[in-house]
C-alpha positions as CSV (number, residue, x, y, z in Angstrom):
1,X,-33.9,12.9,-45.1
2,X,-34.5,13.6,-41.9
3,X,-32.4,16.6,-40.2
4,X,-32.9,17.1,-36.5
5,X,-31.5,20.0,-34.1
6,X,-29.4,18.6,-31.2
7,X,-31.3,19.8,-27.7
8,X,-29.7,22.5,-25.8
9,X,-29.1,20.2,-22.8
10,X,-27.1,18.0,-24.8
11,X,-25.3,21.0,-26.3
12,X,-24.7,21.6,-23.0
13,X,-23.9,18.6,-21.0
14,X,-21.1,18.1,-23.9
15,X,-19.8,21.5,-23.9
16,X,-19.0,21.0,-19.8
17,X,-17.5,17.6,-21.0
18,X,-15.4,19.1,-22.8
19,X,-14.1,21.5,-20.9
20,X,-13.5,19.4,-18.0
21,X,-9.8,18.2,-19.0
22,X,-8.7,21.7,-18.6
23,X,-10.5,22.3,-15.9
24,X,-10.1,19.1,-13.6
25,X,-7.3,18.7,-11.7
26,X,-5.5,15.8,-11.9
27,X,-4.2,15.0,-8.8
28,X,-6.3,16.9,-5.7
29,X,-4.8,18.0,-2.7
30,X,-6.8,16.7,0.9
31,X,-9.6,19.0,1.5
32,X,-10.0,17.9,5.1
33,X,-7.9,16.1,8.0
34,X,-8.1,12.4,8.1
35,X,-6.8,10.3,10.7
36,X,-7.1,6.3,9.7
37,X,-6.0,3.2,11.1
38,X,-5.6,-0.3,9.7
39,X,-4.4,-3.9,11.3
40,X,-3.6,-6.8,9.2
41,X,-2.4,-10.5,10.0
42,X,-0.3,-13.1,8.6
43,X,-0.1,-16.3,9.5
44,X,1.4,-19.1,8.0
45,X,0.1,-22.8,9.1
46,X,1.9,-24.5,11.6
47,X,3.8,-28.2,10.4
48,X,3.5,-31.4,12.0
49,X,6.9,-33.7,13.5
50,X,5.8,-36.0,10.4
51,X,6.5,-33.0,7.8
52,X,9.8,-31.2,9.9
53,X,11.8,-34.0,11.5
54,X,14.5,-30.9,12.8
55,X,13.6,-27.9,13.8
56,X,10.4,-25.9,15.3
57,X,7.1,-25.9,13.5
58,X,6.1,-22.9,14.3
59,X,5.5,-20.3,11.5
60,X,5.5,-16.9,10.7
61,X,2.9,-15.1,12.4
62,X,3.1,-11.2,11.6
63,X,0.9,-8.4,12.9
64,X,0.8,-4.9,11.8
65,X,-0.5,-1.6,12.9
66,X,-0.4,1.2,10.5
67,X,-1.6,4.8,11.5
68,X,-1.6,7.8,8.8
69,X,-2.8,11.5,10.1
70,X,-3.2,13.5,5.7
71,X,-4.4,17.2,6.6
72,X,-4.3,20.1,4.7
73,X,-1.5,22.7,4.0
74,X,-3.0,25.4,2.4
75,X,-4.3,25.4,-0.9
76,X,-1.6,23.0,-2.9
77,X,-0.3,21.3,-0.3
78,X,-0.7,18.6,2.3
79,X,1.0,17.0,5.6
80,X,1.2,13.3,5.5
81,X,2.5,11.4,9.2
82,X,2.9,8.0,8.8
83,X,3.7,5.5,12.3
84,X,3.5,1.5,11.8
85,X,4.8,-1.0,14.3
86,X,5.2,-4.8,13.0
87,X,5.4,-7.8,15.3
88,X,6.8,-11.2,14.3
89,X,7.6,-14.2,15.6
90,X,7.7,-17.8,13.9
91,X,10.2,-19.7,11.2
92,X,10.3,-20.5,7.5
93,X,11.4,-22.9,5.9
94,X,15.1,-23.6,5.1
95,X,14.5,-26.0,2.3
96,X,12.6,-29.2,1.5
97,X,13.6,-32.5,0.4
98,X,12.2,-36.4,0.2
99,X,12.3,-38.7,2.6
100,X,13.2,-42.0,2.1
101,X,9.5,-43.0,1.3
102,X,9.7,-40.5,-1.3
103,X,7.3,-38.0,0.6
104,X,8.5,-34.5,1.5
105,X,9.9,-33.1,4.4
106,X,11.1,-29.7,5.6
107,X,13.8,-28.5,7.2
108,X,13.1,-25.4,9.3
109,X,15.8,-22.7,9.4
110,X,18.2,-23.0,12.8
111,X,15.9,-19.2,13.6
112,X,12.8,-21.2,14.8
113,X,12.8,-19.0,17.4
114,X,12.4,-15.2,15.9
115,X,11.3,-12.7,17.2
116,X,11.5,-9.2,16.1
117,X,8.9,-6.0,16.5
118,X,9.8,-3.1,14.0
119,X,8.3,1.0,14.7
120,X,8.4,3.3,12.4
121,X,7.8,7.0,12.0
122,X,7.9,9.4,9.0
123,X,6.7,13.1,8.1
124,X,6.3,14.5,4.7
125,X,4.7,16.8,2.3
126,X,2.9,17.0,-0.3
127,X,2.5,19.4,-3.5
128,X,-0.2,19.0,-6.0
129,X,-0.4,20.8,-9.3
130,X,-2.5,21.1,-12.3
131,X,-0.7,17.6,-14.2
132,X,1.1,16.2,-11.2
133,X,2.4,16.0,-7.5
134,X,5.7,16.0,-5.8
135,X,6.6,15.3,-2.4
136,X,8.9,14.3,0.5
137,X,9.4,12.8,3.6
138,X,11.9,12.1,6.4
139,X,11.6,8.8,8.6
140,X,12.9,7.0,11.2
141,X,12.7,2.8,11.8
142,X,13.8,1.1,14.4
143,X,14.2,-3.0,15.1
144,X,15.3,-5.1,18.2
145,X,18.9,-5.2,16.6
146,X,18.8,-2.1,13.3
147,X,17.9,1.3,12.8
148,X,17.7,3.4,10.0
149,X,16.9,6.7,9.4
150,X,15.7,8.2,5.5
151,X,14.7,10.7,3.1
152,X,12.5,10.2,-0.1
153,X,11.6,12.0,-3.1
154,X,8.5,10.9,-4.7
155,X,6.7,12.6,-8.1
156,X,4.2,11.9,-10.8
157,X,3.0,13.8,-13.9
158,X,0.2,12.9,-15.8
159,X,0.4,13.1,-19.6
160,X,-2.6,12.5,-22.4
161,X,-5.0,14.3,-19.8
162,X,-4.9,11.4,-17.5
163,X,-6.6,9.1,-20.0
């Protein structure tokens, strides 16, 4: 039989392996500012008179703008701001039923004319630890006809070294 001696490099490289749970922090904090920016669109298909026999046949188009600013607090701890503005405008539908040719129609909800916009603004903080994170933030939201303000509380912990 055949005995071999493991290389020291491989001693090695599994040594650092193993040492890297108690090492490696689960959750990192930012290590740098970041300011980032993202746009999406949805847009539903508009209907033909033949398919809504009442009502408008425009849909829901939606744009939105979301803006987030992450930096740095320190060692364990970061600053999140958060601003998104939406923009609708469109209809959905209120139900469908068949014709008298047995072929569907819809009926559009009496709101074929929305139109809304929504901002919204929110600052919070971060902590990161060893197994977890924790974290708050305050916000305000605004609408053509509601406005809210509102506090959260957000937390994880990771168990079973993250696996």
């Amino acid at each position: 039989m055949l005995k071999s001696n493991p290389s020291r490099s491989l001693i090695a490289l599994s040594t650092s392996a193993l040492a890297l749970p108690g090492i490696a922090q689960a959750d990192a904090p930012p290590t740098e500012s970041t300011l980032s920016y993202k746009i999406s669109n949805y847009q539903e298909d508009d209907l033909t008179r033949a398919q809504v026999p009442f009502g408008g046949l425009g849909r829901y188009d939606i744009d939105v703008h979301q803006f987030q600013y992450v930096s740095p607090l320190g060692i364990d701890f970061a600053l999140f701001i958060d601003a998104n503005h939406e923009d609708m405008s469109g209809a959905s539908p209120w139900f469908s039923a068949a014709n008298a040719a047995g072929e569907p129609v819809i009926n559009m909800s009496g709101a074929s004319g929305i139109t809304d916009a929504r901002s919204e603004l929110s600052i919070g903080t971060r902590y990161y630890s060893q197994n977890g994170n924790f974290g708050g933030a305050v916000g305000y939201s605004e609408e053509n006809d509601y406005r809210a303000t509102y506090v959260n509380l957000s937390g994880s912990r990771n168990f079973n070294n993250d696996l």
